[in-house]
ZAMARGU-4260 file (C-alpha; in steps of 0.2 Angstrom, whole numbers, plus 5000, padded with zeros to 4 digits):
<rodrens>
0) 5231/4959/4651 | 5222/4976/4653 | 5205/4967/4652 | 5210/4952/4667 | 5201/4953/4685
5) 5219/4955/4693 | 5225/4969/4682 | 5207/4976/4687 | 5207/4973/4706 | 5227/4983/4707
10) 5216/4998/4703 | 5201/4993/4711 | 5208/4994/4729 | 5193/4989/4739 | 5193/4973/4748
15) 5173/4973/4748 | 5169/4974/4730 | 5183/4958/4728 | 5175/4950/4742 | 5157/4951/4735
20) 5161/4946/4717 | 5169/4930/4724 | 5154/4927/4736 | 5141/4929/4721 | 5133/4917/4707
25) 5144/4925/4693 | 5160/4918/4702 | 5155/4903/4706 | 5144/4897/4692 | 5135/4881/4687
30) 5145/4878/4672 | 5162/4883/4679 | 5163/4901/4668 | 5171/4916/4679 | 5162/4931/4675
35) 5173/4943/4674 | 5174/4961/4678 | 5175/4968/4662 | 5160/4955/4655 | 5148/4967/4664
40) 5155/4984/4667 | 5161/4985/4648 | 5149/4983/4633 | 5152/4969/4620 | 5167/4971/4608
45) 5161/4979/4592 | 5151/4991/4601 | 5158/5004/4610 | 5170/4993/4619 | 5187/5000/4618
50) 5180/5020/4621 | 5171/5015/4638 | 5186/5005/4643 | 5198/5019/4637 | 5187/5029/4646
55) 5185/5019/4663 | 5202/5015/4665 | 5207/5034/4664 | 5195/5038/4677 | 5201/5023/4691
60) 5217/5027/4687 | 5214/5044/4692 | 5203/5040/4707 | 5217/5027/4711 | 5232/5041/4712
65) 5220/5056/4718 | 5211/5047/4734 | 5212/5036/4747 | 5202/5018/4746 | 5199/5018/4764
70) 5185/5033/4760 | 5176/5023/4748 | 5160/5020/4752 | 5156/5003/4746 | 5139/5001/4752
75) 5134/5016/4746 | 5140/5012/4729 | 5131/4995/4726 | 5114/5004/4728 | 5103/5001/4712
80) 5102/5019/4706 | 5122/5021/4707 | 5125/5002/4699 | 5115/5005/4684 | 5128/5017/4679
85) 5141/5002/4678 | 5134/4989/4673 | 5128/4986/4653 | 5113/4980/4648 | 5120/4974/4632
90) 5132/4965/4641 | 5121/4955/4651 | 5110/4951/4636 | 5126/4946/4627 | 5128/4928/4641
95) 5109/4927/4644 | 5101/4925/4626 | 5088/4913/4630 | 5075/4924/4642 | 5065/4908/4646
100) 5076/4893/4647 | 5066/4876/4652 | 5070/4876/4668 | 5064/4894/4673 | 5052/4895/4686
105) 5036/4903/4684 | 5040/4918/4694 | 5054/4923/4682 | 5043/4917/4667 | 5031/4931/4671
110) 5047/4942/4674 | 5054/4939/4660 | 5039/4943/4649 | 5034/4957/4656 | 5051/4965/4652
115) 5050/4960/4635 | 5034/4965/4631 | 5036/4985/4640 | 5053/4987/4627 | 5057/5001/4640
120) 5076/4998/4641 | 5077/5014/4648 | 5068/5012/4663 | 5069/4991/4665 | 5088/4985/4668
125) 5092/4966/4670 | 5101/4971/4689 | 5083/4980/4695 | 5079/4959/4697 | 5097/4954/4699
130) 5106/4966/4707 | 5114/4953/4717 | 5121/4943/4703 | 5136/4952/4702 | 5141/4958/4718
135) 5133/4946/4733 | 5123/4955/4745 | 5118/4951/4760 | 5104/4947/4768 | 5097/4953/4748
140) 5081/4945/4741 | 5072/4947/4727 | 5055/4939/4720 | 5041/4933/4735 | 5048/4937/4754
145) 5037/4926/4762 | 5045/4927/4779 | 5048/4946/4778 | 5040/4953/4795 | 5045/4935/4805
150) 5046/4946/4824 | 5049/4938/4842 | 5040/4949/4855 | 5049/4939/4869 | 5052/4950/4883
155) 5045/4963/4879 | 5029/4970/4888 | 5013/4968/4876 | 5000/4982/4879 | 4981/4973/4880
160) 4972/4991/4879 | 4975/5007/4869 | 4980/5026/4879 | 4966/5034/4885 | 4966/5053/4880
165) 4956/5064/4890 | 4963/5081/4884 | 4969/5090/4872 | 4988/5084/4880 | 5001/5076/4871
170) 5001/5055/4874 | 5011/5038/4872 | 4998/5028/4861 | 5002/5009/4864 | 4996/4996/4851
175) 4985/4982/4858 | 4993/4964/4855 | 5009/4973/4850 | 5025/4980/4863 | 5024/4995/4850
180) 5020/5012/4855 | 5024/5027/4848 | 5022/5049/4854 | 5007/5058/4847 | 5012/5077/4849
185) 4995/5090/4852 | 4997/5102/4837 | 4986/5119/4845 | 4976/5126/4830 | 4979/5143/4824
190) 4983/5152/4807 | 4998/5152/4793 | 5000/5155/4776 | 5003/5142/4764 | 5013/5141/4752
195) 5028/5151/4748 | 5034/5171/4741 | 5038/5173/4723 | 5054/5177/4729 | 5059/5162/4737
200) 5075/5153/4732 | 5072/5138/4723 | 5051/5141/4723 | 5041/5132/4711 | 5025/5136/4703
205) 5016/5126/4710 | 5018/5131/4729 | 5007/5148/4726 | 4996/5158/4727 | 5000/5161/4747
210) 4984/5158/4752 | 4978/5160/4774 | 4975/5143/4781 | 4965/5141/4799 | 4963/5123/4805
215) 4957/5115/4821 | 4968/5107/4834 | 4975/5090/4832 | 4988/5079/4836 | 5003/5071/4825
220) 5014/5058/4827 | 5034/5063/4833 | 5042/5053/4821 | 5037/5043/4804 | 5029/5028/4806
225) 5044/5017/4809 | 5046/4998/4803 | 5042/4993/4823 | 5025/5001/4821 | 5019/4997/4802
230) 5024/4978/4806 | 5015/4977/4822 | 5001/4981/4807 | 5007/4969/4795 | 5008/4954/4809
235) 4990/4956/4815 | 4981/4957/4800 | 4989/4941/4794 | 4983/4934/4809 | 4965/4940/4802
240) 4967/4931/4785 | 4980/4939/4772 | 4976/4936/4754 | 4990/4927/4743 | 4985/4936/4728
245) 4992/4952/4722 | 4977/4962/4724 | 4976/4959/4742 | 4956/4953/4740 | 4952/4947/4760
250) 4948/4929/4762 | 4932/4922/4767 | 4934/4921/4786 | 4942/4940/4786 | 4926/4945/4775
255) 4914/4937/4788 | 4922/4947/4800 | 4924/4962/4794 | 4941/4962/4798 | 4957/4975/4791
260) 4965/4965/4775 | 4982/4965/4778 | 4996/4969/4765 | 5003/4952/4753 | 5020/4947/4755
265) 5031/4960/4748 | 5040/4958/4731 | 5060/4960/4736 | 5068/4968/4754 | 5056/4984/4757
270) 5069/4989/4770 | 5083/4986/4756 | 5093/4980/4769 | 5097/4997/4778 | 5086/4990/4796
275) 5071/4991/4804 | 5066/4999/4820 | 5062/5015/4824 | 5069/5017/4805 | 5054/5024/4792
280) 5045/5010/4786 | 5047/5014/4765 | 5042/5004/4750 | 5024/5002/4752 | 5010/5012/4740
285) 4997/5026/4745 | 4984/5012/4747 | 4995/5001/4762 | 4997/5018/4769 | 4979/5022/4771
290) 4974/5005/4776 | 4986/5005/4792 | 4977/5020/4798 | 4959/5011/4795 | 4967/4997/4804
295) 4976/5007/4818 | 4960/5019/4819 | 4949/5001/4823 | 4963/4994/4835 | 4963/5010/4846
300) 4946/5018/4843 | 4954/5034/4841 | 4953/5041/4823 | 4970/5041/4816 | 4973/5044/4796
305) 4987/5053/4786 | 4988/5074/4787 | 4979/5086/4774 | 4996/5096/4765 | 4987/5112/4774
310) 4989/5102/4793 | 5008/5095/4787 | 5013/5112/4780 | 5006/5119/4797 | 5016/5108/4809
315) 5031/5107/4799 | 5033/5125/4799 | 5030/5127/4818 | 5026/5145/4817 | 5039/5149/4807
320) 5037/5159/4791 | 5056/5158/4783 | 5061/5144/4770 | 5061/5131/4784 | 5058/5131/4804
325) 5075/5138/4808 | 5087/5152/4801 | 5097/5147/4785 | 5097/5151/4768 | 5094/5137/4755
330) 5105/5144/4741 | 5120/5140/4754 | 5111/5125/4761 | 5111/5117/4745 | 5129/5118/4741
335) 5130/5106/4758 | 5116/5095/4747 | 5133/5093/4734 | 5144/5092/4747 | 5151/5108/4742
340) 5164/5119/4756 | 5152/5128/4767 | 5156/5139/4783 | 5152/5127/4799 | 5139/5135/4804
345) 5130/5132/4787 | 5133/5113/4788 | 5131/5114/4807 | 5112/5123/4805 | 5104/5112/4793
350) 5112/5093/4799 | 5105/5098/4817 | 5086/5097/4811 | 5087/5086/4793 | 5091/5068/4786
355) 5096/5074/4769 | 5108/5070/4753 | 5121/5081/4761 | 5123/5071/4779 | 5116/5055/4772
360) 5124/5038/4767 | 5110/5035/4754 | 5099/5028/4766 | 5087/5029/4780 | 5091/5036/4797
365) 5083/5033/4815 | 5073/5047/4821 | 5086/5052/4835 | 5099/5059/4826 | 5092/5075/4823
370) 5082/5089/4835 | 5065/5091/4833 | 5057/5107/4825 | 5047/5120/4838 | 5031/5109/4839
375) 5042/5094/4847 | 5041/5084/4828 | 5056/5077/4820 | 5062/5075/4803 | 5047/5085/4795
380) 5058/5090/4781 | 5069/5076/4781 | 5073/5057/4781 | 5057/5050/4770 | 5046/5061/4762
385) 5027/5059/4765 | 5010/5057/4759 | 4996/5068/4762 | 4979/5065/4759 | 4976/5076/4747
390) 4973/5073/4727 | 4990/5084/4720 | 4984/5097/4707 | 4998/5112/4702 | 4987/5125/4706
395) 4979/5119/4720 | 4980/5134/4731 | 4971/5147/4717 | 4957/5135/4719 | 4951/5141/4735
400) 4940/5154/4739 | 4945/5172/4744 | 4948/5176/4764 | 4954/5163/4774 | 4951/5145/4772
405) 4947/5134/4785 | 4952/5116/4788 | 4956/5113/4768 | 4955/5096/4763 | 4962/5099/4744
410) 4955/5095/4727 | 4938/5085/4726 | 4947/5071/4713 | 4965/5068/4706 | 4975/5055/4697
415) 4991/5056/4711 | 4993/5061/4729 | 5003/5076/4738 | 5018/5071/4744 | 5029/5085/4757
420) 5045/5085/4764 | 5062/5078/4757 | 5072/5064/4760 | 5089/5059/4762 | 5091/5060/4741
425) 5085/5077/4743 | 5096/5092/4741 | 5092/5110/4751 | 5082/5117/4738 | 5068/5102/4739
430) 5065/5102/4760 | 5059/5118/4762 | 5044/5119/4772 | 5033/5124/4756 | 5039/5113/4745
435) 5028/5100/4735 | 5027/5084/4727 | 5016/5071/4721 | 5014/5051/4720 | 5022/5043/4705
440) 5010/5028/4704 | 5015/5019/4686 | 5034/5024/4686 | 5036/5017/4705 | 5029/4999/4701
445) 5041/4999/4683 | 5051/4985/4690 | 5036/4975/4697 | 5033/4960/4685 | 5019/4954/4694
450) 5001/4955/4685 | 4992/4963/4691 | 5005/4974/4700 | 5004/4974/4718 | 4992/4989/4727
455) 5004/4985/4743 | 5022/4988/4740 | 5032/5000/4725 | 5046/4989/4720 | 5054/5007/4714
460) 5051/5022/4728 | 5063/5019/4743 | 5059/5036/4749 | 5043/5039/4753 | 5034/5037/4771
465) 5020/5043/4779 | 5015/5051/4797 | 5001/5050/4808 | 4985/5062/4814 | 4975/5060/4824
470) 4959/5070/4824 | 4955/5079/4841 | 4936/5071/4840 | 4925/5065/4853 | 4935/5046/4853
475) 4951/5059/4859 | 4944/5068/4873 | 4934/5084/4866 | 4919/5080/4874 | 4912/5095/4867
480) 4911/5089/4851 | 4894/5077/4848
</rodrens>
């Protein structure tokens, strides 16, 4: 009785995960099988079964006496990192013995072998592919999205000519053949220290020596490049000639040309259903990130590329010199990252200027819910993380030379890039202003059956974005400069 879906639905008050398990392939199967609840969220009989249902039926009853159903966040729940907990993989092997039965495609053929020959059971779950086989999802896709980026334009003014910039001025630039456009916000030169005091909270090696940076004006985009923007990219250059293949090679016609190769269809949802928009466009590698600004530098004949950590540092700290660009210390902002009781003006401080895992549904947030930081730039610390251009090396800053450093550009060579800022899985301790990351490249694409992977798109970074410079050159209006 203890193992049937109704006795596990009077516990499992939440009309939404009912809902989707009847909407999904498991219910309503091919050979008339109902999968039940407990044929995935329990492992087999004979191992281990009785202790983890012993154990999850102590903690929904508990959850069932102690809170109230109408605060469960479903949505938030069904995420891949939070499923994985709850679903077996010995389980689903258990049903789906044959890996390659006759009348699998090819798709899954090469899925399916590339996930028994990595044996990483650890890092490869069946749901990473099939994460809508249980619980339906909608709007969820999963292998080629061919009609991802499918826009209408209709009513909406498209821009035939770039923004001219005559001065060092803050300006709207407009995409030609697109109705996007998007703030570019004049950063004035000037000098900071990089990097962070030994006795900062939550410091990491890596983040010192403080070192005195000087760089050059320049001007940097408002927000993240949002979905709106990177798909104005993604449409055009398929109009020039995408590539099928993974690698993205150009075609024929694009080569004669010499036109911007566009990214391949991705692998899955990139936006994982959360939107698109003025949303941070995620999901897609260092490589796609570069290329948008080659394309976006050659659509507007300015010259646009991603920040140096020394000009992202700069303009995310604003002038200031604290932990972040406002008051606050991140031993008690991190507490809010748990969820844990904090004063109101604690949780008022921090939720005013960043998208992070205290505020945040588990997912991506438009640019206009929170205030920008002194240089008029929002979400610097929050939201998506970003790339840099630099190559990442732990003791990058001991590398320089003694005095100040002017306009560094990082190490010469590297295996992964910088990455800064937090995102909205990040806690307190990982936004501050001198914090540092790096590019993941091999464990970001574990999911990825294709071979060779794709250089577009990460099947397994949802976090990570990127933000525009653009250099204050002779194409942006210093004529001084020849």
């Amino acid at each position: 009785m203890t193992s049937s879906n109704d006795y596990c639905v009077s516990c499992h008050i939440h009309p939404m995960a009912d809902a989707s398990w009847k909407k999904s392939v498991h219910y309503d199967t091919r050979s008339g099988y109902r999968v039940g609840c407990v044929d995935c969220h329990l492992p087999p009989k004979g191992k281990g079964y009785l202790l983890a249902k012993g154990k999850t039926g102590l903690r929904d009853l508990w959850n069932k006496w102690t809170k109230d159903s109408a605060s469960f966040n479903w949505s938030d729940r069904r995420h891949l990192e939070v499923a994985r907990g709850y679903v077996y993989e010995s389980s689903c092997i258990k049903c789906h013995e044959n890996l390659f039965p006759g009348k699998l495609s090819k798709a899954g053929e090469d899925a399916h072998l590339y996930y028994t020959q990595t044996k990483k059971t650890d890092e490869l779950h069946c749901i990473n592919c099939h994460l809508n086989a249980g619980h339906f999802i909608e709007g969820y896709t999963h292998g080629s999205n061919s009609t991802f980026g499918n826009t209408s334009s209709a009513a909406k003014e498209i821009f035939s000519q770039p923004a001219k910039v005559n001065e060092f001025k803050s300006f709207t630039e407009s995409v030609p053949k697109s109705a996007v456009s998007f703030n570019m916000i004049a950063i004035p030169g000037g000098t900071f220290n990089i990097g962070s005091p030994v006795n900062e909270p939550f410091r990491k090696n890596d983040e010192g020596p403080v070192r005195q940076i000087e760089l050059k004006p320049f001007f940097m985009a408002e927000i993240e490049v949002s979905w709106d923007e990177y798909l104005a990219f993604y449409v055009q250059t398929a109009a020039e000639g995408r590539s099928t293949d993974t690698e993205g090679l150009r075609s024929s016609k694009a080569a004669e040309t010499d036109a911007i190769s566009g990214a391949t269809p991705p692998y899955g949802q990139p936006d994982q259903g959360w939107g698109l928009g003025k949303r941070p466009a995620i999901s897609f590698s260092f490589h796609a990130a570069e290329t948008y600004c080659k394309w976006l530098s050659k659509v507007t004949g300015k010259s646009y590329r991603l920040p140096t950590e020394a000009e992202w540092e700069y303009a995310c700290r604003g002038g200031s010199t604290g932990p972040y660009f406002f008051p606050g210390d991140p031993r008690k902002f991190e507490k809010s990252g748990i969820r844990a009781t904090l004063s109101k003006n604690d949780t008022t401080t921090i939720n005013t200027y960043i998208i992070f895992k205290g505020n945040s549904p588990t997912k991506t947030q438009t640019p206009d819910r929170v205030k920008p930081n002194p240089f008029g730039l929002r979400n610097m610390s929050g939201n998506v993380a970003e790339f840099c251009s630099d190559w990442y090396q732990p003791d990058a800053y001991s590398r320089y030379p003694e005095g100040i450093v002017k306009d560094p550009k990082g190490p010469s060579e590297g295996t992964e890039h910088v990455i800064r800022g937090g995102s909205f899985l990040s806690t307190a301790g990982l936004l501050r202003s001198a914090a540092r990351d790096y590019t993941r490249t091999e464990s970001w694409l574990k999911t990825d059956p294709q071979m060779p992977k794709s250089i577009w798109w990460y099947s397994d970074c949802f976090n990570v974005g990127f933000r525009l410079v653009c250099e204050f050159d002779e194409k942006t209006g210093n004529t001084g400069l020849k």
